[in-house]
ROTOR-600135 format. One record per residue (C-alpha): residue number from 1; residue in one letter; z, y, x. Coordinates in Angstrom, 3 decimals, decimal comma. Each point is the difference from the previous one (the first is absolute). Layout:
(rec NUM "A" (Z Y X))
...
REM end
This chain:
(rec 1 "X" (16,268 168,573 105,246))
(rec 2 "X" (3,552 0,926 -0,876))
(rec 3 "X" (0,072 -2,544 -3,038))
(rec 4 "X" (-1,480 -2,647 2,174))
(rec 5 "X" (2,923 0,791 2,613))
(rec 6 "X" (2,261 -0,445 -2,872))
(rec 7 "X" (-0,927 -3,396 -1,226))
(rec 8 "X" (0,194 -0,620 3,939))
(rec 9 "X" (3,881 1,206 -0,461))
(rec 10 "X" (0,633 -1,793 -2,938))
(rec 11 "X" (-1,326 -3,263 0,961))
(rec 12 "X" (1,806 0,497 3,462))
(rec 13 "X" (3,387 0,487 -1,559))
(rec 14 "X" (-0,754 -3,073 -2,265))
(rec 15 "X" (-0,339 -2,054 2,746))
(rec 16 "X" (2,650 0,898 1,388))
(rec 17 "X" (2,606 -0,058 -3,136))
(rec 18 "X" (-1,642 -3,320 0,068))
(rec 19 "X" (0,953 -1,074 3,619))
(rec 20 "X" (3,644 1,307 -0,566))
(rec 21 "X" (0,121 -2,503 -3,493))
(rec 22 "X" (-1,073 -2,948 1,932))
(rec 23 "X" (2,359 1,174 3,453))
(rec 24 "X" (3,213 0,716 -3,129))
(rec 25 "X" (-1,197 -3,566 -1,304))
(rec 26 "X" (0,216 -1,521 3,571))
(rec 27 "X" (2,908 1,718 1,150))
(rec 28 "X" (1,486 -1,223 -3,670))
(rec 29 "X" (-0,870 -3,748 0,692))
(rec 30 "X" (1,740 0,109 3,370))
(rec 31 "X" (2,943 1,144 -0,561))
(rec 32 "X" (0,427 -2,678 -2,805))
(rec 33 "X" (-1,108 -2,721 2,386))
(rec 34 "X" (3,082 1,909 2,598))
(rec 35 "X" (2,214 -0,270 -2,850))
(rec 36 "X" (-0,709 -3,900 -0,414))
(rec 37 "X" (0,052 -0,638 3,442))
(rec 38 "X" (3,133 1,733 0,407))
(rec 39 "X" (1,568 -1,494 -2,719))
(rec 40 "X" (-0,811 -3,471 1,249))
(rec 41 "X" (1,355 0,268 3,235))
(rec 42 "X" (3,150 1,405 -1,846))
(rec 43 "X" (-0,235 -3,089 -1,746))
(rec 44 "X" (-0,688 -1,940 3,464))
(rec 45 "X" (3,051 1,545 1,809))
(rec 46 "X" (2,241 -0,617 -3,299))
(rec 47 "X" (-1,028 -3,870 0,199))
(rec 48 "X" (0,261 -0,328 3,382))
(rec 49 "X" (3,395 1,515 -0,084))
(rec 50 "X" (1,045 -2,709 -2,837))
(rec 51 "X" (-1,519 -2,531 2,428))
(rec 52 "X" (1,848 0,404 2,863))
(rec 53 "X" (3,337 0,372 -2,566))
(rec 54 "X" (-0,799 -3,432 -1,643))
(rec 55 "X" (-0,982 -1,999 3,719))
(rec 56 "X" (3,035 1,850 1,917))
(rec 57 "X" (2,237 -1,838 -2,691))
(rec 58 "X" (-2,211 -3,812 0,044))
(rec 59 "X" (0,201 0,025 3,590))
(rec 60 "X" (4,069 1,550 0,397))
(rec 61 "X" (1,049 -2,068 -3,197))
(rec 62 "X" (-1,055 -3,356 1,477))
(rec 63 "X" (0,556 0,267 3,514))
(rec 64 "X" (4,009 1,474 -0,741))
(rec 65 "X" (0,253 -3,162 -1,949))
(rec 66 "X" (-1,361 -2,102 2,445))
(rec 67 "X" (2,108 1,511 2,932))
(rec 68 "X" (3,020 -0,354 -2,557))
(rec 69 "X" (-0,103 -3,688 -0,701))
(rec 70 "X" (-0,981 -1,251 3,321))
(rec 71 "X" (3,403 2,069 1,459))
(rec 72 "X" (1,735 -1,758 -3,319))
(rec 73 "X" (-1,469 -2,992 1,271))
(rec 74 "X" (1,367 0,672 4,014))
(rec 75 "X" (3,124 0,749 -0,614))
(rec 76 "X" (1,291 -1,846 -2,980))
(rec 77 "X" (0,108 -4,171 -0,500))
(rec 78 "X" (-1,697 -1,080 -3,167))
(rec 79 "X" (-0,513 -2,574 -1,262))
(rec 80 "X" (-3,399 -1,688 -0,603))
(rec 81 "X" (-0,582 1,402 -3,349))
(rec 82 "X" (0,015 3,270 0,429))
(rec 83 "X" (-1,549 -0,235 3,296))
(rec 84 "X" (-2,355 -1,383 -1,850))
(rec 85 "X" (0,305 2,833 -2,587))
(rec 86 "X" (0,185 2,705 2,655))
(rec 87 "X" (-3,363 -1,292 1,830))
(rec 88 "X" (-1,739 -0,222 -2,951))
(rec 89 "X" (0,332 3,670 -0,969))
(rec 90 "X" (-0,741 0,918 3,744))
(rec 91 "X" (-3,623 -1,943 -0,211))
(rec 92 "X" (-0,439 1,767 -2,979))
(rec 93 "X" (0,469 3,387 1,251))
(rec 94 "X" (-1,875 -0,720 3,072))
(rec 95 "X" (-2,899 -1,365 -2,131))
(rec 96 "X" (-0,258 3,543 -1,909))
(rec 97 "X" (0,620 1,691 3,150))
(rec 98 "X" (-3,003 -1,669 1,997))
(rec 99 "X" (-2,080 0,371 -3,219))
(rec 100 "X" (0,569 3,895 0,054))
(rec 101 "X" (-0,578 -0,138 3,313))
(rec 102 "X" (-3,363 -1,496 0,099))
(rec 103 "X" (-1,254 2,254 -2,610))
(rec 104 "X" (0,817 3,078 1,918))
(rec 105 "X" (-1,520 -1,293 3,468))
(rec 106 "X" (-3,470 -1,306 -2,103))
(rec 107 "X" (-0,038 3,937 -1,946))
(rec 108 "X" (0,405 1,691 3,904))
(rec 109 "X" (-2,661 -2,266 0,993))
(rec 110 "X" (-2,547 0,874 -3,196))
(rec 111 "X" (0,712 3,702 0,664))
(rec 112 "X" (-0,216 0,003 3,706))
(rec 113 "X" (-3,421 -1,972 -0,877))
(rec 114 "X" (1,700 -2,847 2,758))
(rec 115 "X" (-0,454 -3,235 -2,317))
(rec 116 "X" (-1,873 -2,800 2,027))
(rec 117 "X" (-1,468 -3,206 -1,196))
(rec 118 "X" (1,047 -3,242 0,460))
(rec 119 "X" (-2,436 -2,491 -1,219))
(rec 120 "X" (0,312 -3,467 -0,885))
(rec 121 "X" (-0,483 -2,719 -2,359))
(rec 122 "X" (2,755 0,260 -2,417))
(rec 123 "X" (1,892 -3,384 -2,331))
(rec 124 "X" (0,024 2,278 -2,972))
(rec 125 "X" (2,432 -2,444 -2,373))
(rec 126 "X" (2,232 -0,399 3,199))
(rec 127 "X" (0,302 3,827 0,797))
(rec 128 "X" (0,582 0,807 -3,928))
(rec 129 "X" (2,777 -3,077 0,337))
(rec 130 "X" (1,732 1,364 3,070))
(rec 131 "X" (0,387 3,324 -2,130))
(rec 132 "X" (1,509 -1,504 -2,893))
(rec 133 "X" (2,401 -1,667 2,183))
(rec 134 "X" (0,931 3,453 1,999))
(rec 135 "X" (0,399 1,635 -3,463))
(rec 136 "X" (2,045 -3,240 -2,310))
(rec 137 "X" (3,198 1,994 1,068))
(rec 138 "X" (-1,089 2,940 -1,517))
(rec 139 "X" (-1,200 -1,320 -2,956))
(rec 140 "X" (2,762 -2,319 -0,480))
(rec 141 "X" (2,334 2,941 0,033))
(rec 142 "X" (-1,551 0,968 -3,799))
(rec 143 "X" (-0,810 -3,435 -1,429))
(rec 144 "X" (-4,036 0,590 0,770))
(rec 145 "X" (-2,089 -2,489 0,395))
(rec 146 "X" (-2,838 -0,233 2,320))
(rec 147 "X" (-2,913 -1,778 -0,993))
(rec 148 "X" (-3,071 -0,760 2,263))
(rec 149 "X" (-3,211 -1,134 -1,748))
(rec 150 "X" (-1,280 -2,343 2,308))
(rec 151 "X" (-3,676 0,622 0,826))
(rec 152 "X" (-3,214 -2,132 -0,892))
(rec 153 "X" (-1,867 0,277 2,966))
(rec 154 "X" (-0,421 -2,619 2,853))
(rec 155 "X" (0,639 -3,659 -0,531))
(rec 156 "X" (3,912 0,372 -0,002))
(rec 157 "X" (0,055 3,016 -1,852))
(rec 158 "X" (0,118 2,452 3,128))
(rec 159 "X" (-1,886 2,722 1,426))
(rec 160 "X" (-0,324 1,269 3,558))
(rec 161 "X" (-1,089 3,416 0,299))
(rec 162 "X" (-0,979 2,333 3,313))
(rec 163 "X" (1,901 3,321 -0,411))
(rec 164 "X" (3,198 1,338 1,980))
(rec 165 "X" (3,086 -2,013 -1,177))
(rec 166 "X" (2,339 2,379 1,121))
(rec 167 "X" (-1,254 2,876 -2,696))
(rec 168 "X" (-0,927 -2,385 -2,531))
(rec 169 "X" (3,910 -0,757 0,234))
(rec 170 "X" (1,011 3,365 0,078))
(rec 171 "X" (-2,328 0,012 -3,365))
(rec 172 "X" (1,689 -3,034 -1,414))
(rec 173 "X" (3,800 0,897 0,917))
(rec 174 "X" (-0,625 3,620 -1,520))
(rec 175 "X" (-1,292 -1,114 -2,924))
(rec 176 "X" (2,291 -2,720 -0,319))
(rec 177 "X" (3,393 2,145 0,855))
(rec 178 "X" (-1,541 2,576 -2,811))
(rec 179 "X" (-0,576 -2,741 -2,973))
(rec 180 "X" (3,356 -1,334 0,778))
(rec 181 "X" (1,763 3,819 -0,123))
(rec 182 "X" (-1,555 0,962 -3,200))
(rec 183 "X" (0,027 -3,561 -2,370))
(rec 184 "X" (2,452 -0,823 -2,725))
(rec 185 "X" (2,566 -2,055 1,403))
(rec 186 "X" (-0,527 -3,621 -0,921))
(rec 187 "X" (-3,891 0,300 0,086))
(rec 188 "X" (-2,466 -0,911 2,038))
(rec 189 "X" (-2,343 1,429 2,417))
(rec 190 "X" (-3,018 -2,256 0,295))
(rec 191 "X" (-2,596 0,007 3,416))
(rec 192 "X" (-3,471 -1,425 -0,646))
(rec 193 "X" (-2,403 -0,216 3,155))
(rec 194 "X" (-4,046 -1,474 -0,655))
(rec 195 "X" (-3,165 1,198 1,428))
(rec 196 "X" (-2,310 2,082 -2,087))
(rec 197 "X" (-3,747 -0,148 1,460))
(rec 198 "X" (0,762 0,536 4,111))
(rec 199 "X" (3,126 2,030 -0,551))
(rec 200 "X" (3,862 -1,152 -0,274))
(rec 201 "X" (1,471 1,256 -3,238))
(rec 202 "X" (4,064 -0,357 0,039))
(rec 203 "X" (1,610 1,704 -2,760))
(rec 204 "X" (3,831 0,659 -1,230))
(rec 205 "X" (1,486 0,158 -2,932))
(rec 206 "X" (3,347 0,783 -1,315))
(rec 207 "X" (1,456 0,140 -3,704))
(rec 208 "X" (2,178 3,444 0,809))
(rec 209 "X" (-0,563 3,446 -1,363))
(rec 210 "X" (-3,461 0,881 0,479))
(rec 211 "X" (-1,209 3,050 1,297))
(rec 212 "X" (-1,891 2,906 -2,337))
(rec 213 "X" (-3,728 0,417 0,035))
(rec 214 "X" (0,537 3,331 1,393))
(rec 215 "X" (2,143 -0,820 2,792))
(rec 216 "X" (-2,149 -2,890 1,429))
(rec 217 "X" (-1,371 2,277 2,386))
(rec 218 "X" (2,745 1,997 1,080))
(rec 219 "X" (2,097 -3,708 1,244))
(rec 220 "X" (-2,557 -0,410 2,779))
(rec 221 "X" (0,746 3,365 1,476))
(rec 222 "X" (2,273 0,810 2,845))
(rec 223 "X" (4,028 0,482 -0,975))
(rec 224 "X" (-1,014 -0,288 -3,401))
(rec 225 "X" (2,549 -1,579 -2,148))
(rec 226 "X" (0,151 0,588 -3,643))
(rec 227 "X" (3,559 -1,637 -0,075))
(rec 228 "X" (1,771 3,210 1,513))
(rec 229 "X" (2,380 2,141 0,236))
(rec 230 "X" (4,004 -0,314 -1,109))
(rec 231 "X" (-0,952 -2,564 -2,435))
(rec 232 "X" (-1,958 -2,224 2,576))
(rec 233 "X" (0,616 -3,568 -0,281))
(rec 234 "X" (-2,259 -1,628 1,945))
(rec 235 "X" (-0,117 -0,127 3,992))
(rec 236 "X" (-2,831 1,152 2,254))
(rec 237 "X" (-1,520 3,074 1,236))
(rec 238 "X" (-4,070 0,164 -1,389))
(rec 239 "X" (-1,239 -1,265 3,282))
(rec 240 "X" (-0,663 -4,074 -1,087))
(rec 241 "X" (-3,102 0,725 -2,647))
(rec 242 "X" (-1,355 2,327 1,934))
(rec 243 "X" (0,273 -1,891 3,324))
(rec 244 "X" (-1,447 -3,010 -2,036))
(rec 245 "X" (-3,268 1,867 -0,969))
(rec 246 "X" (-0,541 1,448 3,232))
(rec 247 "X" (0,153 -4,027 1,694))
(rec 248 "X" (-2,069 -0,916 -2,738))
(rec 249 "X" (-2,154 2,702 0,871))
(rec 250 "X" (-0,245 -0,626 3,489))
(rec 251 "X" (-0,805 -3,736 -0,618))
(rec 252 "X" (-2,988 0,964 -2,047))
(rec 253 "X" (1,610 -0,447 -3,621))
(rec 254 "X" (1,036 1,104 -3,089))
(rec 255 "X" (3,062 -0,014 -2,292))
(rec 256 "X" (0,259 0,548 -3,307))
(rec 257 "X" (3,177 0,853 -2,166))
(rec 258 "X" (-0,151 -1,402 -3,890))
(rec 259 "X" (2,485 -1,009 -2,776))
(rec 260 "X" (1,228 1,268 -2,865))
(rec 261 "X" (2,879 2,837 0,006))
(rec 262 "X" (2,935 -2,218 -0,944))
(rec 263 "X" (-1,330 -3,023 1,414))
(rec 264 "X" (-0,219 -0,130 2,977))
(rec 265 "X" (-2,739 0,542 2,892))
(rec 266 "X" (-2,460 -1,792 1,677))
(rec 267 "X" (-1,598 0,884 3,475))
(rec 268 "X" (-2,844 -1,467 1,144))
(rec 269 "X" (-1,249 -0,186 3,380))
(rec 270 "X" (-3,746 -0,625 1,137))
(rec 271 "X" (-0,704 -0,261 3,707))
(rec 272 "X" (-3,704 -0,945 1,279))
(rec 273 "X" (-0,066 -2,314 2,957))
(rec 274 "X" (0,365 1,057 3,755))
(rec 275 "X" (-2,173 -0,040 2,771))
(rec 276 "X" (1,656 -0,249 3,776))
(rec 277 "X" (-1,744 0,920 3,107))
(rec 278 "X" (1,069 -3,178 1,287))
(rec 279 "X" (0,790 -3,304 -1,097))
(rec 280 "X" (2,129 -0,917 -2,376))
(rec 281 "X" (1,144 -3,284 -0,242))
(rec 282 "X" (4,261 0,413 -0,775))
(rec 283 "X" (1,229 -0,689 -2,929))
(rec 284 "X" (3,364 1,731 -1,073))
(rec 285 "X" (2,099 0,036 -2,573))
(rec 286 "X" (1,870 2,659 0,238))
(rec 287 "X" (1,186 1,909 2,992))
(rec 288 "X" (3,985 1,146 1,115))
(rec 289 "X" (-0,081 2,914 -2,540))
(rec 290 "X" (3,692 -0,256 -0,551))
(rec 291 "X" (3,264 -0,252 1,486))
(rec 292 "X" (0,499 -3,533 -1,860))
(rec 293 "X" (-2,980 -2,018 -0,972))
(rec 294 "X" (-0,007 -3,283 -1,182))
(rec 295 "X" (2,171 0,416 -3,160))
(rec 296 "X" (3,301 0,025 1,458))
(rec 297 "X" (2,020 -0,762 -3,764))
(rec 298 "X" (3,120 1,604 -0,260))
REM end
């Protein structure tokens, strides 16, 4: 009886040593996952701190020089060139302000999970053409060129599409603003639109610096820049990419980041056709995205 009692013991406190390696184990595993956690919100809060550094100084830098000129432009007589001059560099600030702008008011809206839909049918060519014209200033400031394929489809080479115009342009002028920021002066960034089965396929490509496999992630992530730092020489504050795949998201779609490190990058966007609740029988072409539309040259 006593030996039986013992092999009752012994298999007792094995089960038990047992229960106290898996709890160890357990307990092991969740203080690593505390650790990660912990370390990304340090992370978080260290980005979000660089944020609000980098869009305190695109939002102060423009508007002091806007405020500056226009009292330049009150007080003093010039003469028509460098009113000219002075106006120019005003639209230019107020373009990159409004841009910044718009970015930050469509990222409150993802997060506060406030984005409506606006659907209609869309002139793809003429909305991709009103972009190129709000960005020619831009590019035209390093000698880049852009290019837009001209689709196949329809009989006069356009297509009409039913999707929201308004975040397919925030899409466009994102993606856009980014191929013109990182390119090689003097290149090109080329925009090709087409259909491909029942979805809209519009990709960008530019001929600058390329991004590294192992960063292609990372760019679509909020605050994310991998141009940082002291040595930073590119504006912008990691919202655009990320902003872009969230629209992209929220229209259905996909995008996808390729190119060769060195080369250059190409996104590509895929969005599926929308269905409204209602009719939909307007066609735009764009809608009042920016401050200045129409290509306003300078």
């Amino acid at each position: 009886m006593d030996k039986i009692d013992d092999n009752m013991l012994l298999e007792e406190l094995k089960r038990r040593f047992e229960e106290n390696a898996i709890a160890v184990s357990s307990l092991r595993a969740m203080t690593q996952n505390l650790e990660r956690v912990n370390e990304k919100l340090r992370q978080s809060e260290s980005l979000k701190s660089d944020f609000l550094s980098n869009i305190r100084n695109e939002i102060n830098n423009p508007l002091a020089s806007i405020m500056g000129l226009a009292r330049q432009i009150i007080d003093k007589q010039v003469d028509t060139e460098t009113l000219r001059s002075m106006t120019a560099v005003i639209y230019h600030e107020a373009f990159d302000l409004d841009f910044q702008l718009k970015n930050i008011f469509a990222a409150a809206e993802l997060e506060a999970g406030d984005m409506g839909m606006s659907i209609s049918r869309v002139d793809v060519a003429t909305l991709v053409r009103g972009q190129i014209a709000a960005f020619d200033h831009k590019a035209a400031e390093r000698k880049i060129a852009l290019v837009f394929a001209c689709p196949s489809s329809g009989t006069d080479g356009s297509i009409t599409f039913t999707t929201d115009p308004d975040k397919l342009q925030r899409v466009l002028a994102n993606l856009l603003a980014n191929a013109i920021e990182f390119n090689r002066e003097g290149k090109h960034v080329t925009i090709t639109t087409g259909r491909s089965g029942d979805q809209l396929m519009i990709s960008i490509a530019d001929e600058g610096i390329g991004i590294p496999e192992q960063d292609r992630r990372r760019v679509f992530d909020r605050f994310v820049q991998l141009d940082s730092g002291v040595r930073k020489r590119h504006k912008g504050h990691g919202l655009g990419l990320s902003i872009t795949k969230a629209l992209v998201e929220t229209l259905g779609g996909t995008i996808a980041l390729t190119g060769a490190e060195g080369s250059g990058c190409i996104f590509t966007v895929f969005l599926p056709e929308l269905e409204s609740s209602g009719p939909v029988d307007t066609t735009s072409g764009g809608g009042n995205e920016f401050i200045f539309e129409g290509g306003t040259q300078f």
